[in-house]
N, C-alpha and C positions, 0 to 999 in steps of 0.2 A: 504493500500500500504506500508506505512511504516513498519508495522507488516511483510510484505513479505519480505521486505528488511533487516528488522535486522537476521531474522532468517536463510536469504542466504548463502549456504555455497562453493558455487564454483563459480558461474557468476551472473552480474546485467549490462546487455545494455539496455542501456537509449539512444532512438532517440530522439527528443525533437524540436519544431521550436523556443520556449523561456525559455532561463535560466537566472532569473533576479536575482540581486547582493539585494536580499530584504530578509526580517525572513524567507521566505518558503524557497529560495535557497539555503542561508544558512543553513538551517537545514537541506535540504537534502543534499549539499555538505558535511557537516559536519559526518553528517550517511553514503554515502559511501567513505569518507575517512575512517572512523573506518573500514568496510567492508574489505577496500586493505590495510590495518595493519592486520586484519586476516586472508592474505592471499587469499582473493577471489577476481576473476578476475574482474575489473572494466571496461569497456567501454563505453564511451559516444559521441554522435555523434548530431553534434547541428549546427543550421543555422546559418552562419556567420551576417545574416543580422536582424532576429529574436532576438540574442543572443548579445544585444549589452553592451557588459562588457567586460572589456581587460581578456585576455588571462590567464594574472596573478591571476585571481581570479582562476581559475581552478589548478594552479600551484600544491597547498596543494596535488591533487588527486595523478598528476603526478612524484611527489618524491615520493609518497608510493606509485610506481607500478601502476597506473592505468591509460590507455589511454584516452585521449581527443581529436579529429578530428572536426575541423569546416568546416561545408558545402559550398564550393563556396565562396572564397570570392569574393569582388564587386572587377569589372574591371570597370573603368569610361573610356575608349578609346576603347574598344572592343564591338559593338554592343548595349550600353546601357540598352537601354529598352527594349528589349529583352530577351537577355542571363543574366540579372543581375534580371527580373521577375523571372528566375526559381530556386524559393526557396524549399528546404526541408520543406514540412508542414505538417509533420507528428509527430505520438508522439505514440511513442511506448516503454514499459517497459517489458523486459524480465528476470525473477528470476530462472536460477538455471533450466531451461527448463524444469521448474514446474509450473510455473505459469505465464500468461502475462497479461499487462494491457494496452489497447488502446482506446484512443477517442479523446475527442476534448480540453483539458486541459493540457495548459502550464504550467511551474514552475514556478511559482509567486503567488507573495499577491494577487492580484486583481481575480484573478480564484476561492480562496476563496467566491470573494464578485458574480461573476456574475455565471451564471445557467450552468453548465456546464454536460457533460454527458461521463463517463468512462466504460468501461465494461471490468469485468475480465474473465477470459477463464483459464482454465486445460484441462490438456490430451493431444492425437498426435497434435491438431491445433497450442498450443504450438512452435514443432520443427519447423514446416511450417514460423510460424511467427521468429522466429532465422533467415532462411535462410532468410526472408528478408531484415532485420538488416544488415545481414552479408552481402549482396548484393549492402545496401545503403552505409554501411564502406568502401566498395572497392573503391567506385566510387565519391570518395566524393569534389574530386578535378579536378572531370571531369567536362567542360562545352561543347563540343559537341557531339550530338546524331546523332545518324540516322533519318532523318523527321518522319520516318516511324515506329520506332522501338516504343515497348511495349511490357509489363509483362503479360505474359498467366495468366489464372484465376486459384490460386493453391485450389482446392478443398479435404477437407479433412471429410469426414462422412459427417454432418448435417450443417459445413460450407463451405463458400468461401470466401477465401482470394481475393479482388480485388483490383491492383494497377493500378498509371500512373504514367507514365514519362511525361515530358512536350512535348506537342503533339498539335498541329493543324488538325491533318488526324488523329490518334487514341486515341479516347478518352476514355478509358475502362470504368470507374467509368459511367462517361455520357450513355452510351452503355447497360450496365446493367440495370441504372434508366430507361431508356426508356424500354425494357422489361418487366419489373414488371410493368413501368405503366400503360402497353398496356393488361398486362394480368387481371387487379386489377378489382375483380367483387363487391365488398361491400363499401368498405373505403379506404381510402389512408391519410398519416399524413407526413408530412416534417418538422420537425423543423428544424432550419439552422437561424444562424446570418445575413448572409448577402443571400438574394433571388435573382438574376438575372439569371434567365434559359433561355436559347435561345429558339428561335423559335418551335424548333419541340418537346422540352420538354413542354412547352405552349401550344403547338397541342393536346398532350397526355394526359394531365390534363384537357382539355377541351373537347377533345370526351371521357372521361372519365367519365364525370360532364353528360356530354349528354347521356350516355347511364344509369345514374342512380346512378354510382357511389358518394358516399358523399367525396369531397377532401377536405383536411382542411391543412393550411399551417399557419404553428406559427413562427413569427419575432420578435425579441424585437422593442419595439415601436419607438425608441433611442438608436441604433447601435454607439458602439465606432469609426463608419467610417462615418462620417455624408454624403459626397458627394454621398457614396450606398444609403442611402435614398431619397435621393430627386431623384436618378437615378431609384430605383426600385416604388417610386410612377408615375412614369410617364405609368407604365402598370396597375393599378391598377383597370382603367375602365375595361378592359378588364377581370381581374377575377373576379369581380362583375357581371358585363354582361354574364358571362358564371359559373355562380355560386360556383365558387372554394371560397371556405368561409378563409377567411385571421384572425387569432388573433393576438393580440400584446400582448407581453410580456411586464409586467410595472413596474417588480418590479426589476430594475436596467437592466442591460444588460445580453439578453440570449448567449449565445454560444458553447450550443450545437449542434450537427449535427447527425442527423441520419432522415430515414425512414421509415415505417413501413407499411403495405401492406394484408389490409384482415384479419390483427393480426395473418397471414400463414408465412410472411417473413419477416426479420429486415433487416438493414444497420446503424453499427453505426461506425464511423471514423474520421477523420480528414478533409476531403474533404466541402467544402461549397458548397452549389446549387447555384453557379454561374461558369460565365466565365474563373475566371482567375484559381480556383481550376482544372478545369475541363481542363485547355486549358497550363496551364502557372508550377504546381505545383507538384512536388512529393506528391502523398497522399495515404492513406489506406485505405481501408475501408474492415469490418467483413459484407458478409450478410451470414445468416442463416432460421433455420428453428427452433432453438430448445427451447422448450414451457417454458421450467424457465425464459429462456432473455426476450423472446414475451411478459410476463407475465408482469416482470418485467417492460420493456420498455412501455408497455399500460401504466402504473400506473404513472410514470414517467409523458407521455403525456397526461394522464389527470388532473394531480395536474399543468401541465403546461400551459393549459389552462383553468383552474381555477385560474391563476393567472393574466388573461390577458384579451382581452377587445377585441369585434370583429371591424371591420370593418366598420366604417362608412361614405358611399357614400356621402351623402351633405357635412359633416366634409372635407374632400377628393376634394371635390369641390370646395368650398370654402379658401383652402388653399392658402397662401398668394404669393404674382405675384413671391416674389423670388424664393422660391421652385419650382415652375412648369418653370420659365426660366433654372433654374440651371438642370432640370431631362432635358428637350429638349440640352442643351450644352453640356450636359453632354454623351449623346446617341453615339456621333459617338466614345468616349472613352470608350464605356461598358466593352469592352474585357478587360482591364487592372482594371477593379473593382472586 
């Protein structure tokens, strides 16, 4: 990435949901200030809530020419928990409409340390991903929608661009996933930080399981969100009992996100398999068809669960009274995990 960045010679947008004031941000603040002393167009667009470091840090960009826009910031009198849920969670890099990078990887130290998954793209899919950027810029200050409104699926050759807006009635990303799960004849893979899929994503992974298919869904064992874990053990029985095979990830915190489907289709983005992604969040996601990324992405999710440990029902059972009080208290708040 950086390699792409130093070599840029007209643009670099950066959407991003965290820019931390640590060695990585600094250095990449650092490298595109040089960039807008050589004249190339800077733009950055970042989650006011995500992004929490004063404004001033960014200053350096904005005297050498380069734009900085924070997404929404928090209203504590307007709607609270609601309209202040809908965060920018996306993370997208565009170089000179040459090359893009998107996935599940913020700007900090700590993404270093935990498993994260980026995938770079050349060619028209490229422009496609610009207009998005340019789409999220305009609007970045907006907090209300149409209940109903949502982003067509931009399809270009061998991918598609799928977005959400925050949405209770259309949930694209959601929408998609259930498609390929219903279509999925051999295998199916999720990996994703935080798991809570509603009901009819459950449904589909389950007559999925019943008709033969092998699912297999990878978590880290110890999520930086502890409350998601004791909230996503409380369904656990249930993918056991209908044999969606569960690993944990152990060697520090996963946080990648993507799908993969027959080793015929990817999804890899920002979006998590749960509710609030799905319901509450600006997100991206690449799915595709084309056999280098598949490839690639296979390798990926078998080195990832080689790293990880399956599922163990009596373990599970056995769990101590606090965790299975706190996953029951926790149920009628799922939407907001």
């Amino acid at each position: 990435m950086l390699t792409d960045i130093a070599s840029a010679r007209e643009s670099i947008l950066l959407e991003v949901y965290r820019f931390r004031n640590d060695g990585v941000g600094l250095h990449l603040r650092d490298a595109l200030v040089a960039k807008c002393r050589e004249g190339v167009k800077v733009k950055l667009l970042l989650d006011s809530w995500g992004t929490d470091v004063p404004a001033s840090f960014f200053s350096v960009i904005t005297i050498n020419g380069g734009e900085v826009r924070f997404f929404k910031k928090i209203k504590f009198f307007v709607d609270f928990f609601t309209k202040n849920h809908r965060r920018n969670h996306r993370k997208l890099l565009i170089i000179d409409d040459r090359v893009a990078y998107l996935g599940s990887s913020n700007i900090t130290e700590y993404s270093l340390k935990w498993r994260e998954l980026v995938v770079r793209v050349e060619g028209p899919v490229v422009h496609d991903l610009k207009k998005t950027f340019n789409d999220s810029y305009k609007i970045y200050r907006k907090y209300i929608f149409n209940k109903f409104a949502y982003k067509k699926i931009i399809t270009n050759g061998e991918f598609e661009i799928v977005q959400d807006l925050p949405s209770i009635y259309r949930q694209i990303i959601k929408k998609r996933y259930e498609l390929i799960l219903s279509k999925a004849r051999r295998e199916i893979f999720i990996e994703t930080p935080y798991f809570l899929p509603g009901f009819k994503l459950r449904k589909l992974m389950m007559l999925a399981a019943r008709r033969g298919v092998d699912v297999n869904v990878i978590m880290p064992l110890h999520s930086d969100v502890r409350s998601v874990d004791f909230l996503r053990g409380k369904y656990m029985e249930f993918y056991h009992k209908n044999n969606i095979k569960i690993h944990f990830f152990t060697l520090g915190n996963l946080h990648s996100k993507c799908v993969l489907v027959d080793n015929e289709i990817f999804a890899i983005g920002s979006a998590n398999f749960d509710y609030r992604s799905f319901r509450y969040q600006h997100e991206i996601m690449l799915f595709g068809r084309n056999a280098e990324i598949i490839a690639q992405l296979r390798a990926h999710i078998d080195q990832t669960i080689n790293m990880s440990i399956p599922f163990n029902y009596d373990t599970w059972r056995t769990r101590p009274l606090f965790e299975k009080i706190m996953g029951w208290l926790l149920t009628p708040f799922r939407h907001l995990f």
